[in-house]
C-alpha positions in Angstrom: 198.9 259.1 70.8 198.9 261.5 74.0 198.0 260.5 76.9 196.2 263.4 78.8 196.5 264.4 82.7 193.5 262.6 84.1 191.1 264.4 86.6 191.4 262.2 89.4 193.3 264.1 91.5 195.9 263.2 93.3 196.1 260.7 96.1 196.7 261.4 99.7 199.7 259.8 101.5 199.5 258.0 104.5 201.9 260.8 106.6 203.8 257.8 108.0 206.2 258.4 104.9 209.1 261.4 104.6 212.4 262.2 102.6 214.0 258.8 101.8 210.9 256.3 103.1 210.3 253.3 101.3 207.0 252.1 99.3 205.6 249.4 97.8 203.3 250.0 95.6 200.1 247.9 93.6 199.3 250.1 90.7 199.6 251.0 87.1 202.6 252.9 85.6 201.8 255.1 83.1 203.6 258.0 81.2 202.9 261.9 80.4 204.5 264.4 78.8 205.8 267.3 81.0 206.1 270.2 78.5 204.9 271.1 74.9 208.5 270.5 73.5 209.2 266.9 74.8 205.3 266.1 73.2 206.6 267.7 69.9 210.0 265.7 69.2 207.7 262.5 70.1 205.3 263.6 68.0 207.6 263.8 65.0 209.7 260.8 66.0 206.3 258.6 66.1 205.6 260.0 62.9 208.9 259.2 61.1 208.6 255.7 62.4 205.0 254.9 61.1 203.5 254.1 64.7 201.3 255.9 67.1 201.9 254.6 70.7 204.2 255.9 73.1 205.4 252.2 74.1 206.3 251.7 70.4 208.0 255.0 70.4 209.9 254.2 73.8 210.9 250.8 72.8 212.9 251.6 70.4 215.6 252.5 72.7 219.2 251.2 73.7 217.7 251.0 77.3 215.8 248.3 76.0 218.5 246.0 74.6 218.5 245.2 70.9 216.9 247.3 69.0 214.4 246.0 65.6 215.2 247.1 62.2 213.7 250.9 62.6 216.7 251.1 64.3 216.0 254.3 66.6 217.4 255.6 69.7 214.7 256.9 71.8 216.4 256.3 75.0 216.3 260.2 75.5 212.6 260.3 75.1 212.4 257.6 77.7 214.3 259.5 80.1 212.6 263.1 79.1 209.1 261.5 79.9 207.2 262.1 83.1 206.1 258.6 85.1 203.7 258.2 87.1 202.0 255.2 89.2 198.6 255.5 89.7 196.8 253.2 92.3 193.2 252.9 92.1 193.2 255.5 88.9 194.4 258.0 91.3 198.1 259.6 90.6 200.1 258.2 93.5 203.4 259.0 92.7 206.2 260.6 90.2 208.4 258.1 89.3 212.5 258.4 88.5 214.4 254.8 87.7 217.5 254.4 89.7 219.5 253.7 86.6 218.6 252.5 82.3 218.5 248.9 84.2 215.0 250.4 85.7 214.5 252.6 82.8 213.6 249.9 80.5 211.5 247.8 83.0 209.6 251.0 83.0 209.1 250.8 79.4 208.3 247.5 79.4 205.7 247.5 82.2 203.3 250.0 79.7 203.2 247.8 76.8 199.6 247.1 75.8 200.5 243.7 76.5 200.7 244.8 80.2 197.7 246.3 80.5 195.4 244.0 82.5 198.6 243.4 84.5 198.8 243.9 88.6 202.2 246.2 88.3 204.1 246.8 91.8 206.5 249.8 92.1 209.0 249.1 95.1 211.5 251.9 95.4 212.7 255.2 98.4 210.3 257.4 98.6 211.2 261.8 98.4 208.7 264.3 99.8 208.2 266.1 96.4 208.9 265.4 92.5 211.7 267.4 90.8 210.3 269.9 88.0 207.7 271.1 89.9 204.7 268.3 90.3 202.8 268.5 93.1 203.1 265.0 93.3 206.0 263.0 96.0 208.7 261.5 93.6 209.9 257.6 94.3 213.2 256.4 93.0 212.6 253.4 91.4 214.1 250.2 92.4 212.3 247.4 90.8 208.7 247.4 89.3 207.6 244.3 87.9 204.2 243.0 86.8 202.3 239.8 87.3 199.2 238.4 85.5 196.2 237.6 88.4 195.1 234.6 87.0 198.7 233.0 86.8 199.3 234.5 90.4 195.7 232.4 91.7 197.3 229.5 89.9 200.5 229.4 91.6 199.0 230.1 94.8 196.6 227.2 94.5 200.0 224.9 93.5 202.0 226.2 96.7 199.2 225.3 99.0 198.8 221.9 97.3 202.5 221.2 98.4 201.5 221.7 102.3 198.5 219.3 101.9 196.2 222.3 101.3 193.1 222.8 99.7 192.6 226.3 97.4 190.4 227.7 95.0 192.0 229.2 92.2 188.3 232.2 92.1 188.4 232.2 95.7 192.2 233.1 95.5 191.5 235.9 93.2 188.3 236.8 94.8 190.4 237.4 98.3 193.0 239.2 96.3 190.3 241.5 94.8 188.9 241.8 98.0 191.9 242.6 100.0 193.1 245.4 97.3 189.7 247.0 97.5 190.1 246.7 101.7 193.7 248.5 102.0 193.1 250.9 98.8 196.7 252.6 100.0 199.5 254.0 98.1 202.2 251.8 99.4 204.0 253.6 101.7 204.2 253.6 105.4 204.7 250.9 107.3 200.7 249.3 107.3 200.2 250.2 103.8 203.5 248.6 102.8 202.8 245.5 105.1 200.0 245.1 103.6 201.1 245.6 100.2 203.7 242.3 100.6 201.5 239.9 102.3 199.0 239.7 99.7 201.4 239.3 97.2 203.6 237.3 98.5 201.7 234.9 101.9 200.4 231.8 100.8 199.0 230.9 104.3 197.1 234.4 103.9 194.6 232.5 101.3 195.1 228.9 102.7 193.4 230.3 106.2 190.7 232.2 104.2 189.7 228.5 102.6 189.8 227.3 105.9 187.6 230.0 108.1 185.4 230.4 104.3 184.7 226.3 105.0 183.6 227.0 108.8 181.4 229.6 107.5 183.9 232.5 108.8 183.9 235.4 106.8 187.0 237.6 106.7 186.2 240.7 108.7 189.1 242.9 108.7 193.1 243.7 109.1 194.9 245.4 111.2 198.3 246.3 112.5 200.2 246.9 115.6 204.2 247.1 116.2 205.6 243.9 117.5 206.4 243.2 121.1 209.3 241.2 119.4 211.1 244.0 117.9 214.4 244.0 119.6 215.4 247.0 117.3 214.4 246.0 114.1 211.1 247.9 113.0 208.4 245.1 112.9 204.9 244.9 113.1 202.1 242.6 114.0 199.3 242.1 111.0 196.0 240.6 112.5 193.1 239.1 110.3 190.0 238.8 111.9 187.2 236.8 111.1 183.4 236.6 112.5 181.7 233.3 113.7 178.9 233.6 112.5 177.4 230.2 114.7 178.9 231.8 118.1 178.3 235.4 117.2 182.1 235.9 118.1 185.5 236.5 116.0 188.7 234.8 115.5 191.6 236.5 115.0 195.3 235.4 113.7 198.5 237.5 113.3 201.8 237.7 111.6 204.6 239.5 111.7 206.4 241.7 109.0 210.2 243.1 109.5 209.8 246.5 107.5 213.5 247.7 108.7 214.4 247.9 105.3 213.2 248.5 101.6 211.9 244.5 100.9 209.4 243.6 103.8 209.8 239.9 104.7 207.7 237.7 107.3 209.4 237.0 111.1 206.7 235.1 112.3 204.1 232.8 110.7 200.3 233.4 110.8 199.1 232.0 113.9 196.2 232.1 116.6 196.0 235.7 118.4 195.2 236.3 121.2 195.8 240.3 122.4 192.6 242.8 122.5 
Protein backbone atom coordinates (compact mmCIF):
# COMPACT_ATOMS: atom_id res chain seq x y z
CA UNK A 1 0.00 0.00 0.00
CA UNK A 2 1.76 3.45 -1.07
CA UNK A 3 1.85 6.05 0.91
CA UNK A 4 1.49 9.26 -1.15
CA UNK A 5 3.51 12.76 -0.60
CA UNK A 6 0.96 14.64 1.42
CA UNK A 7 0.08 18.45 0.49
CA UNK A 8 0.99 19.98 3.66
CA UNK A 9 3.85 21.48 2.75
CA UNK A 10 6.75 21.67 4.40
CA UNK A 11 7.41 23.14 7.76
CA UNK A 12 9.48 26.23 8.49
CA UNK A 13 12.57 25.95 10.80
CA UNK A 14 13.08 28.00 13.61
CA UNK A 15 16.66 29.57 11.93
CA UNK A 16 18.26 29.06 15.31
CA UNK A 17 19.39 25.55 13.73
CA UNK A 18 22.52 25.04 11.08
CA UNK A 19 24.88 22.13 9.79
CA UNK A 20 25.29 19.71 12.74
CA UNK A 21 22.47 21.36 15.34
CA UNK A 22 20.62 19.13 17.40
CA UNK A 23 16.70 18.47 17.58
CA UNK A 24 14.28 16.98 19.48
CA UNK A 25 11.55 16.31 17.92
CA UNK A 26 7.38 15.30 18.96
CA UNK A 27 6.03 13.92 15.73
CA UNK A 28 5.17 10.96 13.57
CA UNK A 29 7.65 9.01 11.47
CA UNK A 30 6.49 7.98 8.43
CA UNK A 31 8.01 6.46 5.15
CA UNK A 32 7.85 7.30 1.24
CA UNK A 33 9.24 6.02 -1.58
CA UNK A 34 11.83 8.28 -3.45
CA UNK A 35 11.73 6.91 -6.99
CA UNK A 36 9.54 4.66 -9.30
CA UNK A 37 12.15 1.78 -9.03
CA UNK A 38 12.45 1.50 -5.17
CA UNK A 39 8.16 1.54 -5.19
CA UNK A 40 8.49 -1.33 -7.84
CA UNK A 41 10.78 -4.03 -6.09
CA UNK A 42 8.39 -3.24 -2.87
CA UNK A 43 5.68 -3.68 -4.85
CA UNK A 44 6.68 -7.15 -6.06
CA UNK A 45 8.31 -8.11 -2.74
CA UNK A 46 4.84 -7.34 -0.88
CA UNK A 47 3.28 -9.29 -3.38
CA UNK A 48 5.44 -12.45 -3.10
CA UNK A 49 4.92 -12.31 0.62
CA UNK A 50 1.02 -12.13 0.60
CA UNK A 51 0.81 -8.66 2.64
CA UNK A 52 0.17 -5.12 1.71
CA UNK A 53 1.79 -2.72 4.29
CA UNK A 54 5.01 -1.27 4.15
CA UNK A 55 5.76 -2.10 7.97
CA UNK A 56 4.97 -5.81 7.13
CA UNK A 57 7.25 -5.57 4.17
CA UNK A 58 10.04 -3.69 6.29
CA UNK A 59 9.89 -6.03 9.15
CA UNK A 60 10.95 -8.66 7.65
CA UNK A 61 14.46 -7.64 7.82
CA UNK A 62 17.84 -8.68 9.55
CA UNK A 63 17.77 -5.05 11.06
CA UNK A 64 14.95 -6.19 12.94
CA UNK A 65 16.42 -9.25 14.66
CA UNK A 66 14.87 -12.70 14.04
CA UNK A 67 13.14 -12.90 11.30
CA UNK A 68 9.28 -15.12 11.14
CA UNK A 69 8.98 -18.05 8.82
CA UNK A 70 8.61 -15.84 5.38
CA UNK A 71 11.92 -15.61 5.97
CA UNK A 72 12.88 -12.40 3.86
CA UNK A 73 15.59 -10.00 3.92
CA UNK A 74 14.23 -6.58 3.33
CA UNK A 75 16.79 -4.82 5.15
CA UNK A 76 17.77 -3.10 1.74
CA UNK A 77 14.30 -1.82 1.31
CA UNK A 78 14.47 -0.41 4.69
CA UNK A 79 17.52 1.48 3.95
CA UNK A 80 16.32 2.41 0.19
CA UNK A 81 13.22 4.12 1.81
CA UNK A 82 12.78 7.82 2.28
CA UNK A 83 11.79 8.88 6.14
CA UNK A 84 10.39 11.50 7.17
CA UNK A 85 8.98 13.01 10.64
CA UNK A 86 6.20 14.99 10.35
CA UNK A 87 5.11 17.29 13.31
CA UNK A 88 1.69 18.57 13.33
CA UNK A 89 0.99 16.67 9.73
CA UNK A 90 3.50 18.96 8.36
CA UNK A 91 6.97 17.30 6.85
CA UNK A 92 9.52 18.49 9.39
CA UNK A 93 12.35 16.62 8.49
CA UNK A 94 14.32 13.82 6.27
CA UNK A 95 15.44 11.28 8.38
CA UNK A 96 18.88 8.98 8.04
CA UNK A 97 19.49 6.34 11.20
CA UNK A 98 22.99 6.55 12.45
CA UNK A 99 23.43 2.86 12.09
CA UNK A 100 20.77 -0.73 11.60
CA UNK A 101 20.68 -0.25 15.57
CA UNK A 102 18.34 3.03 14.54
CA UNK A 103 17.26 1.49 11.44
CA UNK A 104 15.04 -0.94 12.94
CA UNK A 105 13.70 1.40 15.69
CA UNK A 106 12.58 3.19 12.66
CA UNK A 107 10.78 0.28 11.46
CA UNK A 108 9.33 -0.40 14.46
CA UNK A 109 8.02 3.12 15.37
CA UNK A 110 5.46 2.84 12.03
CA UNK A 111 3.88 -0.28 12.97
CA UNK A 112 0.09 0.17 12.99
CA UNK A 113 0.45 -0.67 16.43
CA UNK A 114 2.22 2.73 16.89
CA UNK A 115 -0.06 4.76 15.36
CA UNK A 116 -1.81 6.67 18.18
CA UNK A 117 1.68 6.78 19.60
CA UNK A 118 3.55 10.39 20.74
CA UNK A 119 6.94 9.42 18.69
CA UNK A 120 10.10 11.78 19.50
CA UNK A 121 13.06 11.87 17.03
CA UNK A 122 16.28 13.14 18.85
CA UNK A 123 19.21 13.23 16.59
CA UNK A 124 22.13 16.26 14.71
CA UNK A 125 20.50 18.15 12.59
CA UNK A 126 22.14 18.92 8.51
CA UNK A 127 20.93 22.07 6.55
CA UNK A 128 19.62 19.91 3.62
CA UNK A 129 18.60 16.10 2.86
CA UNK A 130 20.87 14.12 0.49
CA UNK A 131 19.07 13.13 -2.91
CA UNK A 132 17.68 16.19 -3.47
CA UNK A 133 14.61 16.90 -0.91
CA UNK A 134 13.97 20.15 -0.17
CA UNK A 135 13.60 19.10 3.18
CA UNK A 136 16.79 19.51 6.15
CA UNK A 137 18.07 15.89 6.80
CA UNK A 138 18.54 14.78 10.76
CA UNK A 139 20.79 11.86 11.65
CA UNK A 140 19.02 9.75 13.76
CA UNK A 141 20.11 9.00 17.19
CA UNK A 142 17.23 7.53 19.03
CA UNK A 143 13.46 7.78 18.24
CA UNK A 144 11.25 6.11 20.54
CA UNK A 145 7.46 6.24 21.20
CA UNK A 146 5.34 6.45 24.21
CA UNK A 147 1.49 5.83 24.65
CA UNK A 148 -0.19 9.33 26.35
CA UNK A 149 -2.35 7.64 28.51
CA UNK A 150 0.41 5.46 30.06
CA UNK A 151 2.68 8.78 30.14
CA UNK A 152 -0.50 10.75 32.32
CA UNK A 153 -0.37 7.60 34.45
CA UNK A 154 3.15 7.67 35.31
CA UNK A 155 3.18 11.21 35.79
CA UNK A 156 0.29 11.04 38.26
CA UNK A 157 2.44 8.06 40.20
CA UNK A 158 5.73 10.33 40.31
CA UNK A 159 3.89 13.13 41.83
CA UNK A 160 2.22 10.86 44.28
CA UNK A 161 5.85 9.97 45.59
CA UNK A 162 6.45 13.86 46.56
CA UNK A 163 3.13 14.05 48.42
CA UNK A 164 1.45 15.48 45.23
CA UNK A 165 -1.82 15.57 44.06
CA UNK A 166 -2.44 15.02 39.93
CA UNK A 167 -4.99 14.28 37.59
CA UNK A 168 -4.36 11.71 35.21
CA UNK A 169 -7.08 14.17 32.25
CA UNK A 170 -5.62 17.14 33.53
CA UNK A 171 -2.05 15.69 32.93
CA UNK A 172 -3.01 14.93 29.44
CA UNK A 173 -5.06 17.93 28.99
CA UNK A 174 -1.79 20.15 29.81
CA UNK A 175 0.21 17.95 27.58
CA UNK A 176 -2.35 18.52 24.71
CA UNK A 177 -2.33 21.92 25.52
CA UNK A 178 1.30 22.56 25.75
CA UNK A 179 1.95 20.64 22.18
CA UNK A 180 -0.71 22.81 20.66
CA UNK A 181 1.20 26.06 22.45
CA UNK A 182 4.95 25.40 21.12
CA UNK A 183 3.73 23.63 17.65
CA UNK A 184 7.72 23.66 16.76
CA UNK A 185 9.84 21.27 14.90
CA UNK A 186 12.33 20.55 17.64
CA UNK A 187 15.20 22.27 16.90
CA UNK A 188 16.75 25.34 18.30
CA UNK A 189 17.35 25.88 21.52
CA UNK A 190 13.49 27.12 22.78
CA UNK A 191 11.82 24.61 20.64
CA UNK A 192 14.12 21.84 21.92
CA UNK A 193 13.71 23.20 25.59
CA UNK A 194 10.49 22.96 25.21
CA UNK A 195 10.33 19.76 23.59
CA UNK A 196 12.15 17.93 26.97
CA UNK A 197 10.27 19.56 29.63
CA UNK A 198 7.04 18.34 28.75
CA UNK A 199 8.19 15.11 28.35
CA UNK A 200 10.21 14.64 30.80
CA UNK A 201 9.25 17.56 34.17
CA UNK A 202 7.05 16.19 36.52
CA UNK A 203 6.89 19.48 38.61
CA UNK A 204 5.77 21.10 35.14
CA UNK A 205 2.18 19.31 35.71
CA UNK A 206 2.35 19.23 39.59
CA UNK A 207 2.48 23.29 39.50
CA UNK A 208 -0.34 23.43 36.85
CA UNK A 209 -2.56 21.28 39.61
CA UNK A 210 -1.52 23.67 42.00
CA UNK A 211 -2.16 27.32 40.15
CA UNK A 212 -5.48 25.19 38.31
CA UNK A 213 -6.69 24.79 42.28
CA UNK A 214 -6.08 28.73 42.95
CA UNK A 215 -7.97 29.32 39.93
CA UNK A 216 -4.71 30.27 37.94
CA UNK A 217 -4.78 29.45 34.50
CA UNK A 218 -1.60 28.84 32.61
CA UNK A 219 -0.89 31.77 30.40
CA UNK A 220 2.18 31.25 28.51
CA UNK A 221 6.12 30.15 28.24
CA UNK A 222 8.84 31.68 27.52
CA UNK A 223 12.60 31.54 27.37
CA UNK A 224 15.67 33.56 28.01
CA UNK A 225 19.50 32.44 28.27
CA UNK A 226 20.60 31.89 31.82
CA UNK A 227 22.55 34.43 33.92
CA UNK A 228 24.10 31.12 35.26
CA UNK A 229 25.73 29.93 32.19
CA UNK A 230 29.32 29.93 33.06
CA UNK A 231 30.04 28.52 29.48
CA UNK A 232 27.67 25.99 29.12
CA UNK A 233 24.71 26.99 26.83
CA UNK A 234 21.64 27.24 29.22
CA UNK A 235 18.49 28.85 29.26
CA UNK A 236 15.83 30.04 31.51
CA UNK A 237 12.10 28.55 30.68
CA UNK A 238 9.35 30.74 32.50
CA UNK A 239 5.59 29.69 32.93
CA UNK A 240 3.35 32.27 33.59
CA UNK A 241 0.15 32.21 35.00
CA UNK A 242 -2.82 34.91 35.42
CA UNK A 243 -4.57 35.64 38.83
CA UNK A 244 -7.55 35.90 38.00
CA UNK A 245 -8.73 37.38 41.85
CA UNK A 246 -5.75 40.06 41.73
CA UNK A 247 -5.90 40.75 38.04
CA UNK A 248 -2.10 40.00 38.13
CA UNK A 249 0.35 36.97 36.98
CA UNK A 250 2.71 34.62 38.57
CA UNK A 251 5.53 33.51 36.95
CA UNK A 252 8.14 30.48 37.77
CA UNK A 253 11.21 29.38 35.83
CA UNK A 254 13.61 26.62 35.13
CA UNK A 255 16.61 26.05 33.71
CA UNK A 256 17.70 23.72 30.76
CA UNK A 257 21.53 22.95 29.85
CA UNK A 258 21.14 22.46 26.00
CA UNK A 259 25.18 22.34 25.48
CA UNK A 260 24.77 19.05 24.07
CA UNK A 261 22.36 16.68 22.14
CA UNK A 262 20.12 15.38 25.44
CA UNK A 263 18.80 18.64 27.23
CA UNK A 264 18.71 17.98 31.04
CA UNK A 265 17.32 20.46 33.96
CA UNK A 266 20.11 22.69 36.10
CA UNK A 267 17.79 24.25 38.15
CA UNK A 268 14.39 23.33 39.51
CA UNK A 269 11.03 25.24 38.76
CA UNK A 270 10.91 27.98 41.14
CA UNK A 271 9.32 31.46 41.90
CA UNK A 272 10.54 34.25 39.24
CA UNK A 273 11.02 37.19 39.66
CA UNK A 274 12.91 39.20 36.41
CA UNK A 275 10.57 41.37 33.94
Amino acid sequence: MTQKKQDSGVIQMSGAGGAFGYVYAVGTLITRFPDTDIEKEYDQVAAAMGVDSVYDVLKQSSVMGALDDKGADNAYLAREMEWVFTVNDMDAWQVEPRTLIELGNMVEAINPDNKDKQQVLIGTQEPLAEGGSDLPWVLCNRIFYFDIDAFSEEVVKRAGEVGATVDAKAVKDFYDQLQQFTKNPGDGDQNRAYNYLALNYVDLYIKKAEMDADNKPFAGMRTQPSAMAGGRNLIDVILTFNDRKYGTQENYSCTVDLTGQFPFLTAKLQPFLGG
